[in-house]
C-alpha positions in Angstrom: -137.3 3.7 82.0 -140.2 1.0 82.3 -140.9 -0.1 86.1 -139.9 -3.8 86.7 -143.1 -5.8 87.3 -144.9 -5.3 90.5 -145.8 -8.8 91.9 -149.4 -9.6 91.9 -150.3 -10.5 95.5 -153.9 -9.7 95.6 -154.8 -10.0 99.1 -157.4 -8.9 101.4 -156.2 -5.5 101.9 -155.3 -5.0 98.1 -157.4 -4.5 95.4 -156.8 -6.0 92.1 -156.3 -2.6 90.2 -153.5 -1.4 92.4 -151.9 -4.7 92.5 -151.3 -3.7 88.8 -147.6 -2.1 87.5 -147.4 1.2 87.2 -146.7 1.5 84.3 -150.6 0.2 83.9 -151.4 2.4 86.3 -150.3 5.0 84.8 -151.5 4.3 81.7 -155.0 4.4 83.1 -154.1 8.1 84.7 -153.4 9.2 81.5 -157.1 8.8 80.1 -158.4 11.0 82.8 -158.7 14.5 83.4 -156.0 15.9 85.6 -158.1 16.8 88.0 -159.5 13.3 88.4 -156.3 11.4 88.4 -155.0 13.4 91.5 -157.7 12.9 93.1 -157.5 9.1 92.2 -154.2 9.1 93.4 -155.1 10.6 96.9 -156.9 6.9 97.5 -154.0 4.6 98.5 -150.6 5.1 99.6 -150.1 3.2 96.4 -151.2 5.4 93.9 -149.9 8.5 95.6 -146.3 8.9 93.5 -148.3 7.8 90.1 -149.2 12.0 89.1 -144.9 12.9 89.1 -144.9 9.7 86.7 -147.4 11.1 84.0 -145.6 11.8 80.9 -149.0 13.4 79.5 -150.2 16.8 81.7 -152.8 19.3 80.9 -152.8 22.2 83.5 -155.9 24.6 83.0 -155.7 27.5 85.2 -159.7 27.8 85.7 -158.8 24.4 87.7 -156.9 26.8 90.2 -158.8 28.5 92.8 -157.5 32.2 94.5 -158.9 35.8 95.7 -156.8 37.1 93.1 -155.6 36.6 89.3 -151.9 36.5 91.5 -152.9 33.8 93.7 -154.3 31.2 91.0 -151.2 32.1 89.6 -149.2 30.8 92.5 -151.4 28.0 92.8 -151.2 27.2 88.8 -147.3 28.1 88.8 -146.6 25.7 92.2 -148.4 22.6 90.8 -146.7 23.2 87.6 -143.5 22.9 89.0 -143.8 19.8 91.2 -145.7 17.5 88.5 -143.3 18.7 85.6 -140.3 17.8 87.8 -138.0 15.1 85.4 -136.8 12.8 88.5 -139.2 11.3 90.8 -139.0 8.9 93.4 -139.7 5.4 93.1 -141.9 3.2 94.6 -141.3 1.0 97.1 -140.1 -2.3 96.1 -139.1 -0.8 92.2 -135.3 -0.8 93.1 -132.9 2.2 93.0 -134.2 5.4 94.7 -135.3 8.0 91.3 -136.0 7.5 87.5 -136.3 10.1 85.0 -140.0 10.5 84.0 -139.6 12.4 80.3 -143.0 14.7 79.2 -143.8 13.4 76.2 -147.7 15.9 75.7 -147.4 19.1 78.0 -150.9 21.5 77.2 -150.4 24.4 80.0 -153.5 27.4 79.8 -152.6 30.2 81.9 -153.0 33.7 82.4 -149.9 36.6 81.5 -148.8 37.1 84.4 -145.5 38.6 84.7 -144.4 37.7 88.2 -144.9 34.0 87.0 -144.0 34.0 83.4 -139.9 33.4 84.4 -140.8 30.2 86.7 -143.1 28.9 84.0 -140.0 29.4 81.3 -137.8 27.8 83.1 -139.8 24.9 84.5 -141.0 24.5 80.9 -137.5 24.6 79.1 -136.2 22.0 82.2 -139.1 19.8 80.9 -138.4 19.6 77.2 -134.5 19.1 77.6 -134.6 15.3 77.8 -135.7 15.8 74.1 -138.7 13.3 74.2 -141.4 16.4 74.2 -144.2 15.3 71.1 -146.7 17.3 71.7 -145.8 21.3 73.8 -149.0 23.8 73.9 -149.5 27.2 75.4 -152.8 28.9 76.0 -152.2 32.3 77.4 -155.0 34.9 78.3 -155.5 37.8 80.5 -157.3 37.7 83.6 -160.5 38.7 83.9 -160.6 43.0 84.6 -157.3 43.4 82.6 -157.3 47.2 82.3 -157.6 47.4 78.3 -155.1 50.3 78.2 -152.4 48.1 79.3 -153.2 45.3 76.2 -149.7 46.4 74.3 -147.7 46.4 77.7 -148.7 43.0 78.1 -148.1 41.7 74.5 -145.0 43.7 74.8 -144.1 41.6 78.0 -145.3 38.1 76.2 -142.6 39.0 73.0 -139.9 39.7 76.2 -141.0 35.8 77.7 -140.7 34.1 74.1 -137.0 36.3 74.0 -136.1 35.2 77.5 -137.1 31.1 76.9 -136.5 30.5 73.7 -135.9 26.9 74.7 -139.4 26.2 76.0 -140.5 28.6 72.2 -138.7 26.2 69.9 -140.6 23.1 71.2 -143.9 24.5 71.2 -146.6 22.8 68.6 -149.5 24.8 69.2 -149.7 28.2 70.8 -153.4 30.3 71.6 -152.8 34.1 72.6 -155.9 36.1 73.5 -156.5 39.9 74.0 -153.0 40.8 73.0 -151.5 43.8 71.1 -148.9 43.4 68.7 -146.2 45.4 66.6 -145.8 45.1 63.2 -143.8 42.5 62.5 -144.5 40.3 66.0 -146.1 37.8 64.9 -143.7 36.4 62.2 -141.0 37.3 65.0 -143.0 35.0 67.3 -143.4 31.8 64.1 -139.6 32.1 63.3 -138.6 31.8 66.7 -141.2 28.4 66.9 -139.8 26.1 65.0 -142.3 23.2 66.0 -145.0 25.5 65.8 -147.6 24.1 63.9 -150.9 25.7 65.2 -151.2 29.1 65.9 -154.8 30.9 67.1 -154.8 34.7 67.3 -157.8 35.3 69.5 -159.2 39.0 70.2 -155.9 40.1 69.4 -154.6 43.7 67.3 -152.4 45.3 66.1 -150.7 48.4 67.5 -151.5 50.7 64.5 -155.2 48.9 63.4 -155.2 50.0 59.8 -152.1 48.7 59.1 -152.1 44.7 57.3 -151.0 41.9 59.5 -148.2 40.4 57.2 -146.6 37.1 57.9 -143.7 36.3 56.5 -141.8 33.1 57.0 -140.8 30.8 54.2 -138.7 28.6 56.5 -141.8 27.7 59.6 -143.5 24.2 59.7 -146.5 26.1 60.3 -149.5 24.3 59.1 -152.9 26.0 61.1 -153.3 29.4 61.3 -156.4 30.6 62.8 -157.2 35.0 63.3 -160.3 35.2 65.4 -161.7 38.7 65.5 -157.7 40.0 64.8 -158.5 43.7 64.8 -156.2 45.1 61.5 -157.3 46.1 58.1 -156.1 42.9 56.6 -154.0 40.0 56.6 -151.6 39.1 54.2 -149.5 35.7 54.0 -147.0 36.6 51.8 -145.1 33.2 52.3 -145.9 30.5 54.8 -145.1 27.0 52.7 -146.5 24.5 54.6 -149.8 26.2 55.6 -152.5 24.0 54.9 -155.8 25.6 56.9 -156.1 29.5 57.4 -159.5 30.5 59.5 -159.9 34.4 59.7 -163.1 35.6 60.9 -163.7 39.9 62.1 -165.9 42.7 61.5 -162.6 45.1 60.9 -161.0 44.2 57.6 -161.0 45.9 54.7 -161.3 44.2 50.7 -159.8 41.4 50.5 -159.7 40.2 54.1 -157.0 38.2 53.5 -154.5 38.0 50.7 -152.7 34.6 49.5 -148.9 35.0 48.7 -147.1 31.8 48.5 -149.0 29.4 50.3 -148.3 26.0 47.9 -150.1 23.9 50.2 -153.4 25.7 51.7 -156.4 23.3 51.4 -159.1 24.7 53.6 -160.0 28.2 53.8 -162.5 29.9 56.3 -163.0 33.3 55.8 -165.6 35.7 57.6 -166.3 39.5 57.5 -168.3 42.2 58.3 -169.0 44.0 55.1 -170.0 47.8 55.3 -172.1 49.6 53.2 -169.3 51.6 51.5 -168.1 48.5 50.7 -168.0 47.0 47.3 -167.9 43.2 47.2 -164.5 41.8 45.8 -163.3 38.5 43.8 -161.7 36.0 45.0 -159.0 36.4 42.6 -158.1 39.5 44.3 -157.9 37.1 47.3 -156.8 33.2 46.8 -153.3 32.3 45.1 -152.5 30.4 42.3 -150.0 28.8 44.3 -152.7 26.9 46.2 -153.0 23.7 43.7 -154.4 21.8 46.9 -157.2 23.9 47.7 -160.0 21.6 48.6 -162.1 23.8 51.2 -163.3 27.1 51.0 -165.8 28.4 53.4 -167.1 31.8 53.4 -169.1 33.2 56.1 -171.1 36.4 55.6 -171.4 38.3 59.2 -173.4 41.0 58.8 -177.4 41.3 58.3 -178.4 41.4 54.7 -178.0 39.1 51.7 -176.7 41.5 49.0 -175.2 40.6 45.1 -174.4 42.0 42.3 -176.9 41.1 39.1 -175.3 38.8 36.7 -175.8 36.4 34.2 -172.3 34.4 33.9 -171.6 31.7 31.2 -168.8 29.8 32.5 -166.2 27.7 30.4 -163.9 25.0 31.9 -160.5 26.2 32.1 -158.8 25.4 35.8 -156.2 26.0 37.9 -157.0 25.7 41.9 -158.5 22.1 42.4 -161.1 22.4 45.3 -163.7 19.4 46.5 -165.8 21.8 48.7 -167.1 25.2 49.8 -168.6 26.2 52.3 -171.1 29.7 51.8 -172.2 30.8 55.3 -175.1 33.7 55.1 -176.6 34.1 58.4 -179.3 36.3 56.7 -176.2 38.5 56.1 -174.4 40.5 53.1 -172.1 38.8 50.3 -169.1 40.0 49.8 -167.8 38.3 47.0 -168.5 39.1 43.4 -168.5 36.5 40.9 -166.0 36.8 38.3 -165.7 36.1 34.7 -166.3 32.5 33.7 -162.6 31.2 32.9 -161.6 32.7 36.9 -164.3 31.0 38.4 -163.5 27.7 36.6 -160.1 28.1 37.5 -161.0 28.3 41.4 -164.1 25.5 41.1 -162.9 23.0 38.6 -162.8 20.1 41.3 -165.1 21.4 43.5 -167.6 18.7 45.1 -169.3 20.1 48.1 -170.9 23.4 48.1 -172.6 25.0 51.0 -175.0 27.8 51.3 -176.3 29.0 55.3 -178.4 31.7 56.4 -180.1 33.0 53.3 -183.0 34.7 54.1 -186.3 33.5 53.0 -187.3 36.1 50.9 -184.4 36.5 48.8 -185.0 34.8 44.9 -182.9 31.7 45.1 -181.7 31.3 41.3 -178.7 32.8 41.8 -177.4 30.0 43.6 -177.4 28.5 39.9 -174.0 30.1 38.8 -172.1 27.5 41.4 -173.5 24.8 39.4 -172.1 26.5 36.1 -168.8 27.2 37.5 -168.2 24.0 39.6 -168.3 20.8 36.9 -167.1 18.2 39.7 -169.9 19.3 42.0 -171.9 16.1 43.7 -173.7 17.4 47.0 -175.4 21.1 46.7 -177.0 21.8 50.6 -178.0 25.5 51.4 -180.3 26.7 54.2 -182.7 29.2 54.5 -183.8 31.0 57.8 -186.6 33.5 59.5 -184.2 33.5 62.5 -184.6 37.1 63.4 -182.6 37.6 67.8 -179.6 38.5 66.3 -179.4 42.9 66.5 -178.7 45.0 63.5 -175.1 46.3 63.2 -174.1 49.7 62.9 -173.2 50.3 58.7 -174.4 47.2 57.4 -176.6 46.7 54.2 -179.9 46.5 54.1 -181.5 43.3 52.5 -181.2 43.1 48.8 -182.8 40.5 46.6 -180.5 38.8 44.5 -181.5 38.3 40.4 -179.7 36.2 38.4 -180.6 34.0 35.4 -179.0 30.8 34.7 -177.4 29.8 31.1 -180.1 28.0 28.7 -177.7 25.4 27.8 -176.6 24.7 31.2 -176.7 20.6 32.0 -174.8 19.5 35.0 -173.9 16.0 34.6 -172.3 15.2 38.2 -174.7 16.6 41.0 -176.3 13.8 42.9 -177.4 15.8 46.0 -179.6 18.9 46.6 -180.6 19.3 50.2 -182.4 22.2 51.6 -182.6 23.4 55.1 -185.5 25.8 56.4 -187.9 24.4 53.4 -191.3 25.8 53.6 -194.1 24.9 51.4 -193.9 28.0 48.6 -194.2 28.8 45.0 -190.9 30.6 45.1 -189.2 27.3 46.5 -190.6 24.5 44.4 -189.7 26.2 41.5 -186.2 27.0 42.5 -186.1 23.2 43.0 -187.8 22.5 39.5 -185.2 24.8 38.0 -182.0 22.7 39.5 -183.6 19.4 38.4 -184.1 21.3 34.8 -180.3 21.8 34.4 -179.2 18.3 36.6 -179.4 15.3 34.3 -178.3 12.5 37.1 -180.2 13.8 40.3 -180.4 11.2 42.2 -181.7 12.5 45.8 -183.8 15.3 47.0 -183.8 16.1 50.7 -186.2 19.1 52.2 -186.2 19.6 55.8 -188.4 22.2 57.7 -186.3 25.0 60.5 -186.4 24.2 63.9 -188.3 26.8 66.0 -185.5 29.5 67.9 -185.4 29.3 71.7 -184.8 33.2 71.7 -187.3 34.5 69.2 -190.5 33.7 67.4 -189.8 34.3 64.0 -189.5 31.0 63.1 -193.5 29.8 63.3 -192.8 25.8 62.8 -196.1 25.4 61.6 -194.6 26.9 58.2 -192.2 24.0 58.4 -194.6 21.0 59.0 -195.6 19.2 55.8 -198.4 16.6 56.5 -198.4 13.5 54.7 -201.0 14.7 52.1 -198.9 17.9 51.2 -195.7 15.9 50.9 -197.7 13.8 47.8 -198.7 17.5 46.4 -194.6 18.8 46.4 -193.9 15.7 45.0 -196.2 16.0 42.3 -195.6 19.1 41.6 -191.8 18.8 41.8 -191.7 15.8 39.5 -194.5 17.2 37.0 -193.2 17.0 33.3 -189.5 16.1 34.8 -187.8 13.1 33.4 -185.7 12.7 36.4 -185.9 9.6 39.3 -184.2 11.4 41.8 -185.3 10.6 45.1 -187.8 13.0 47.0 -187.4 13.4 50.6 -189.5 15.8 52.7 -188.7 15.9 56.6 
């Protein structure tokens, strides 16, 4: 229900910006942190009922102060209650004596907490019941010194609150659980039961038995983001989840293939990342993606380990496709590759529309003209950017490969006709790296633009001298002449 207009008497004890409606008023809370609109509202006498008629909230309970995780609990769990209360009292001179304020975006982070969780449910459920809720999201954590032998009694007690409130479950939109333990089949318990659920993020979380597969099962959900962050299991496998669209899974636990595509008809970005072991052989992506993903159009891979290591090859790749993607991301981070390329009419099938490719963290002394074989498997590419890096702070992991040059030769007849971009990152002035470049503009015939940039130096380490990276105005003229020597191409040449 809108407040009637309050009348605009601007005198000299009222300020222009109060003598507004509250609705306005309101309106103007809403673009502020919580935290500042309270304290806005403790100003006037006239702003003090405006935080029970906020129909956005956000209640973050680092915001709460206590000696104990129980006490910012209380605190959290108090304020909740009185600012998600549905009837409020009016103000003065508004007529009638209550309205019903409906929630229409409710974000509440807190902490499991047992002795609260029932208050929360209930306060939560009361909320939602008017049925004008958009927008419901939970962020639940542990508190700081959880005993870690206690992480399955507590996801055991978080799969007992979504039973008890399945109300306040059935409305949620997005939902972030960290440093939980699970059984078998809780999660797709947990997406069933959330039948607004579009976003899920599985933070530091495990399974019960950690070499058993994650499987998610749910071909009825309106689930849309699912994102595993360091999910401790062997793998994950979405046998059917129709209306996912992004998947990020990123661990050092999983076996080959991290993750496994079932029936996933509208997936179009992928981010997968992995700590490959030694005893591990890479595997292809076939074994991974599915050809039920027609709308694939992102697919970023990020290697986290510490070595660069591929399998020889020399592919020749024909033009047969099946899984349309735009662009791929290939994150190295000086680290190993897991993935092995596959025979030419697989990869075409996976790269036929792809038109972004990206390459991070290769380190500098590995050969770069294996990077080639993207360009023979990916027709439709346009903008090729990879990045090469001395970075050296980041420790050595237990069972991880040792660096291992990569040696690959591209097809003689290759000619790509659609790349217009090749950027590098971490360019130093090299033999090695100018004739990598000379070899792309051999097999590009419409280059258009060139783009070297030197590495920054590293605030934690001195690997990185950026004297290596600084190309004087002199040496830019010699890479260019040298680049462009006995090349028919125009394309652009920029050196930063």
């Amino acid at each position: 229900m809108e407040s009637p207009p309050h009348k605009l008497n601007v005198g000299r004890d009222e300020d222009r910006i109060s003598a507004l409606t509250d609705d306005l008023l309101v309106g103007i809370l809403e673009r502020l942190d919580l935290r500042e609109a309270v304290r806005a509202s403790a100003l006037s006498s006239r702003w003090r009922h405006l935080p029970y008629r906020l129909s956005r909230l956000h209640l973050e309970v680092g915001h709460f102060q206590g000696a104990t995780p129980l006490e910012v609990m209380d605190a959290f769990t108090g304020a909740a209650q009185r600012l998600l209360s549905l009837v409020v009292p009016l103000a003065e001179g508004e007529g009638g004596s209550a309205a019903i304020i409906p929630i229409k975006a409710l974000v509440l982070s807190f902490y499991m907490s047992p002795p609260h969780l029932s208050a929360i449910g209930r306060t939560v459920e009361d909320a939602v019941s008017y049925g004008k809720t958009e927008y419901l999201e939970f962020s639940i954590s542990l508190p700081r010194g959880s005993n870690a032998s206690l992480l399955a009694e507590f996801g055991q007690q978080f799969m007992s609150f979504s039973q008890a409130y399945p109300v306040a479950f059935w409305w949620l939109t997005r939902l972030t659980l960290k440093n939980l333990v699970f059984g078998h089949s809780d999660v797709t318990e947990l997406i069933n039961a959330c039948n607004k659920l579009k976003h899920l993020t599985l933070s530091s979380c495990r399974l019960v038995d950690q070499r058993s597969a994650l499987r998610i099962d749910t071909p009825c959900s309106g689930l849309r983001r699912l994102d595993c962050i360091r999910f401790r299991c062997e793998r994950i496998e979405l046998i059917s989840v129709p209306e996912l669209r992004t998947v990020l899974c990123c661990s050092r636990h999983y076996e080959n293939p991290p993750v496994r595509f079932g029936d996933v008809p509208q997936l179009c970005h992928v981010n997968l990342g992995y700590l490959a072991k030694v005893s591990q052989a890479p595997f292809m992506l076939s074994e991974c993606l599915s050809r039920s993903s027609r709308n694939l159009s992102k697919l970023n891979l990020n290697f986290f380990s510490q070595t660069v290591k591929l399998i020889s090859v020399h592919l020749h790749i024909t033009r047969s496709s099946i899984l349309p993607i735009s662009a791929v991301y290939f994150v190295f981070f000086m680290l190993q590759i897991w993935i092995q390329p596959e025979q030419p009419k697989r990869l075409t099938a996976i790269f036929r529309n792809l038109t972004d490719m990206y390459l991070f963290g290769i380190f500098p002394e590995c050969d770069l003209s294996w990077t080639l074989f993207i360009l023979e498997a990916a027709p439709a590419l346009r903008n090729f950017k990879l990045s090469r890096t001395r970075h050296a702070c980041g420790k050595k992991l237990y069972d991880t490969a040792e660096k291992t040059n990569v040696v690959w030769e591209p097809s003689k007849d290759l000619k790509h006709l659609n790349l217009k971009l090749l950027m590098m990152l971490g360019f130093e002035e090299e033999v090695k790296v100018t004739n990598y470049i000379r070899l792309v503009m051999a097999h590009v015939v419409r280059l258009k633009r060139i783009e070297l940039h030197g590495e920054d130096p590293c605030k934690e380490c001195n690997a990185i001298d950026p004297r290596r990276s600084q190309v004087d105005e002199a040496s830019r003229r010699q890479i260019k002449e040298r680049l462009t020597l006995e090349s028919s191409l125009s394309a652009k040449i920029i050196i930063c």
